[in-house]
C-alpha positions in Angstrom: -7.0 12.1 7.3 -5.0 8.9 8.4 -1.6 7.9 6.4 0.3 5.1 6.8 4.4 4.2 5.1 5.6 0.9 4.3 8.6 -0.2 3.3 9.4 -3.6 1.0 12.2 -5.4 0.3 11.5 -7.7 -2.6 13.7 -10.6 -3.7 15.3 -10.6 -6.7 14.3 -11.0 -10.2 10.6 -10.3 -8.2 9.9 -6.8 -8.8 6.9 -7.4 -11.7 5.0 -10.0 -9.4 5.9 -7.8 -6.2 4.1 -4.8 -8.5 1.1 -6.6 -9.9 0.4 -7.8 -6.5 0.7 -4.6 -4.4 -1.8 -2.6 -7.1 -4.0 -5.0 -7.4 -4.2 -5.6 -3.4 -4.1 -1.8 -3.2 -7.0 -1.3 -5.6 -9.1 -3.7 -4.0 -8.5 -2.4 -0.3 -9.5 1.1 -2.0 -12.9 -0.2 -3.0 -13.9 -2.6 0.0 -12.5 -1.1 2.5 -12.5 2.7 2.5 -8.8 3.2 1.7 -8.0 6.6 0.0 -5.8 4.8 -2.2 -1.9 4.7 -2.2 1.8 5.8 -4.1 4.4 3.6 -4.4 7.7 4.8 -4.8 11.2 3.1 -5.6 13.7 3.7 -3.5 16.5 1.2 -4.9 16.8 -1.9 -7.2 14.5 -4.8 -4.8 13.8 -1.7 -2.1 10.0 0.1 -2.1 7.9 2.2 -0.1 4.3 3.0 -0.5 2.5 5.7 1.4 -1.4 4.9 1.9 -4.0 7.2 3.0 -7.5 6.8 4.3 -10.3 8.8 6.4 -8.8 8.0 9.8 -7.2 6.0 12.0 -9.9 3.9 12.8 -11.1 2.7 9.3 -7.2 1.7 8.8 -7.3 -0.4 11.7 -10.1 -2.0 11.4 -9.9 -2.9 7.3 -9.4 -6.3 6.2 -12.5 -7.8 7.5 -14.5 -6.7 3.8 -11.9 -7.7 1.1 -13.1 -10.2 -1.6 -12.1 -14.1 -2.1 -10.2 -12.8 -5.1 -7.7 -10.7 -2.8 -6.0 -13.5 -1.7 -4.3 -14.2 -4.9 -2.8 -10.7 -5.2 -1.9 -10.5 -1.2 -0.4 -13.9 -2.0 1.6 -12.5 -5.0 2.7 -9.6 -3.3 4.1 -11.3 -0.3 5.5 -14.0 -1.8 7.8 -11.9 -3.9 9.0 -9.8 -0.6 11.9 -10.7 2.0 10.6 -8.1 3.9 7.6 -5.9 4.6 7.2 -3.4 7.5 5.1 -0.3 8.9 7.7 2.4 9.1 5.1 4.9 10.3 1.4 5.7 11.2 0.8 9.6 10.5 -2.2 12.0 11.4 -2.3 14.4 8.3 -1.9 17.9 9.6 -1.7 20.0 6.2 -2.5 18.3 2.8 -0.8 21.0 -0.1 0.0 17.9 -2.6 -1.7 18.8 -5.9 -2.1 16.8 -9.2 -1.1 19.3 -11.6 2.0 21.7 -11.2 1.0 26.0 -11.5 
């Protein structure tokens, strides 16, 4: 398994379009392009960070060539409301103990 961190600055009084945009972009690279879906976290007030998974490295890098028409308008959205987006880091998964329920 393949991760990948980004981090976004969004501009202010953005936040809601920065959000619709990035889940539904996210959701829509999940079912066209093999994604294992994605968290996004807040770190401050305009400041984000997402952590995305997918099979491997390869299927990351080569995704973007299979989204539909209607992805531009949240990729639009979500870039539009951001002074800054970046690729902090591009992570082979060595151990996986994340669960969805606590014991």
């Amino acid at each position: 398994m393949f991760a990948v961190i980004y981090t976004f600055t969004v501009k202010e009084n953005r936040n809601k379009d920065f959000i619709k945009g990035w889940k539904g972009l996210t959701q829509l690279i999940y079912e066209y392009e093999g994604s294992l879906g994605s968290r996004l976290h807040m770190k401050s007030k305009n400041e984000y960070v997402a952590y995305a998974q997918w099979p491997d490295k390869s299927t990351w890098e080569n995704a973007g060539g299979h989204l539909p028409e209607m992805a531009n308008s949240s990729s639009r959205l979500m870039k539009e409301s951001c002074e800054k987006i970046e690729t902090l880091y591009e992570l082979e998964v060595l151990e996986d103990l994340t669960q969805s329920r606590s014991f």
